[in-house]
N, C-alpha and C positions, 0 to 999 in steps of 0.2 A: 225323539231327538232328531236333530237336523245335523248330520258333520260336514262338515268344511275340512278339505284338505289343502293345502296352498305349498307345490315346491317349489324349491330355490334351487336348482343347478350349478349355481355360480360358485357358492361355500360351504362346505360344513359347518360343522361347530366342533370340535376340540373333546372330547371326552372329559379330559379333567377342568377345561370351565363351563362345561353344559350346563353343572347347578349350581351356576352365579351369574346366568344371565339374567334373571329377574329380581338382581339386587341393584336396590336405587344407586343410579349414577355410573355403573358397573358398564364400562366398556372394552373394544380390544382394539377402538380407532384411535389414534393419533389424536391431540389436542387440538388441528388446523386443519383437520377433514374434517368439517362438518358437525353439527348435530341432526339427532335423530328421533322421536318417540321412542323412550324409552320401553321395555319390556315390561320390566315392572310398574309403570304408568295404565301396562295397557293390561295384564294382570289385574290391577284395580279395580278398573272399569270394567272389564268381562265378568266378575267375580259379581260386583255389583249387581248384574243382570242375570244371575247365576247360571252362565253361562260358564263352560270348561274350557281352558287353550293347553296344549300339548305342544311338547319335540320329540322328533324322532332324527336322528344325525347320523350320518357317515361322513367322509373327508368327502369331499367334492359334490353333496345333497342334503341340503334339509327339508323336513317336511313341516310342518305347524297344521297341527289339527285343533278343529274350534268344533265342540259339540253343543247344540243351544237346544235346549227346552221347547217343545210345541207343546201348547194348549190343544187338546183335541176336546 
């Protein structure tokens, strides 16, 4: 396996909506900020390629970990 770790300093994520970020459509931005790729979009796709994505959260860090499959 190959991991990928990717943090974000900027937000956490909230404990009690941790597991409903990868439900379609599921957000905590405002209707006039934006869109984004969604989580569960990308869930999808990683799964597809049986590829694994993770969180791990505190208030002010997240982290996202992606473990991918090697062929050896």
């Amino acid at each position: 396996m190959l991991l990928v770790s990717v943090i974000d300093s900027l937000d956490g994520i909230f404990p009690e909506i941790l597991p409903r970020i990868v439900e379609p459509l599921f957000t905590t931005k405002n209707a006039n900020e934006g869109r984004r790729l969604g989580l569960d979009i990308v869930k999808k796709i990683v799964e597809k390629y049986s590829v694994k994505i993770e969180v791990a959260s505190v208030i002010g860090q997240k982290t996202f970990i992606v473990s991918i499959p090697i062929a050896v």
